[in-house]
C-alpha positions as CSV (number, residue, x, y, z in Angstrom):
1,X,47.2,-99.0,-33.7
2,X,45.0,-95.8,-33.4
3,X,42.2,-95.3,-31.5
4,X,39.5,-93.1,-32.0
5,X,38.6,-92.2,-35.7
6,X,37.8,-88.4,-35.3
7,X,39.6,-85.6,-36.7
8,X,42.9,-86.3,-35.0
9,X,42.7,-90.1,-35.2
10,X,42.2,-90.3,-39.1
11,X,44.5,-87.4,-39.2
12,X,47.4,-89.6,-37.9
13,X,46.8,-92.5,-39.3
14,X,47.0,-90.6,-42.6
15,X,50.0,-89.3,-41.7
16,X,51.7,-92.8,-40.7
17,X,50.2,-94.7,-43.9
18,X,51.7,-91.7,-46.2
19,X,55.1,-92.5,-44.5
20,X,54.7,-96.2,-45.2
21,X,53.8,-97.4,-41.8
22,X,51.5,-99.7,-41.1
23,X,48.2,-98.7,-39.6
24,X,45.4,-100.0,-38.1
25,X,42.4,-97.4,-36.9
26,X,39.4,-98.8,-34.5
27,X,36.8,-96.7,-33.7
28,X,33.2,-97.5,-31.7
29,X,31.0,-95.7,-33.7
30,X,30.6,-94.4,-37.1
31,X,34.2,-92.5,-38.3
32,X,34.2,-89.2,-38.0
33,X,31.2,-89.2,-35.3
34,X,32.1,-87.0,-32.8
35,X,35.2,-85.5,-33.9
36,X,37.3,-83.3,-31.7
37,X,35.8,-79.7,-32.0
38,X,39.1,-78.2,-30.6
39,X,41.3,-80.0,-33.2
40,X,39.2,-78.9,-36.5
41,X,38.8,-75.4,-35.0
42,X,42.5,-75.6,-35.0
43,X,42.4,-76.3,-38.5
44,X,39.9,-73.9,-39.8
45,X,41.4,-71.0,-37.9
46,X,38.1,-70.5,-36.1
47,X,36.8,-67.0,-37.8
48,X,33.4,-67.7,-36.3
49,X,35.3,-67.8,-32.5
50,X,36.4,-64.4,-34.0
51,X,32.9,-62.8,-33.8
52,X,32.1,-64.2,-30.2
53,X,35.3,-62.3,-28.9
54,X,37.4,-65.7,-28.5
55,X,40.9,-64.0,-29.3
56,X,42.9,-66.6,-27.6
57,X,41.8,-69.4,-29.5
58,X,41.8,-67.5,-32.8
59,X,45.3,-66.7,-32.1
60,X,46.0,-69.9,-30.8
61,X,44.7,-71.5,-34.0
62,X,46.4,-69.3,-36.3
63,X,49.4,-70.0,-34.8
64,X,49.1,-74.6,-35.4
65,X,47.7,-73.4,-39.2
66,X,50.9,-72.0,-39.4
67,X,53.0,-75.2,-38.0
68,X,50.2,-77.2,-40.2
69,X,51.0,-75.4,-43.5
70,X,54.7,-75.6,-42.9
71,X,55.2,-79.3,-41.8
72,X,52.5,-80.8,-44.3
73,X,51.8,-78.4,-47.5
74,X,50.4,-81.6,-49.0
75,X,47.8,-81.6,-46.0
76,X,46.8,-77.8,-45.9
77,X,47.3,-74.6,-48.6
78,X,46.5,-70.8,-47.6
79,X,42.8,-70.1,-49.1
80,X,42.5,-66.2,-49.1
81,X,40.0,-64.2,-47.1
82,X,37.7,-61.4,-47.5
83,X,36.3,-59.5,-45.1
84,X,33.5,-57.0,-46.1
């Protein structure tokens, strides 16, 4: 059982019903309601925290998109960047 149906809730129950376990996800409100900021910026690889100077968290989330792309390709693929 899962609680919370945010970002890193629906992300693991994903991940267990893909492996063939059983899942059950509860969540108070509506899914996806107040997702966890720090776990999609993780995601995302946060350009935006880029531009306010944030370099620890940009490094910190380049660093899980990495882990992300090579534990669950089916989950994440590179997108490329340009920066004018």
């Amino acid at each position: 059982m899962i609680i919370g149906g945010g970002a890193t809730g629906l992300g693991v129950a994903l991940d267990a019903a893909t492996r063939g376990i059983r899942v059950a996800l509860v969540e108070a409100f509506d899914f996806a309601k107040g997702t966890s900021s720090r776990a999609t910026k993780l995601v995302h690889g946060g350009v935006r925290y880029l531009a306010q100077g944030n370099i620890a968290l940009v490094r910190e989330a380049l660093h899980e998109r990495t882990t992300l792309l090579h534990n669950a390709p089916h989950l994440a693929q590179p997108l490329p960047f340009v920066m004018p």
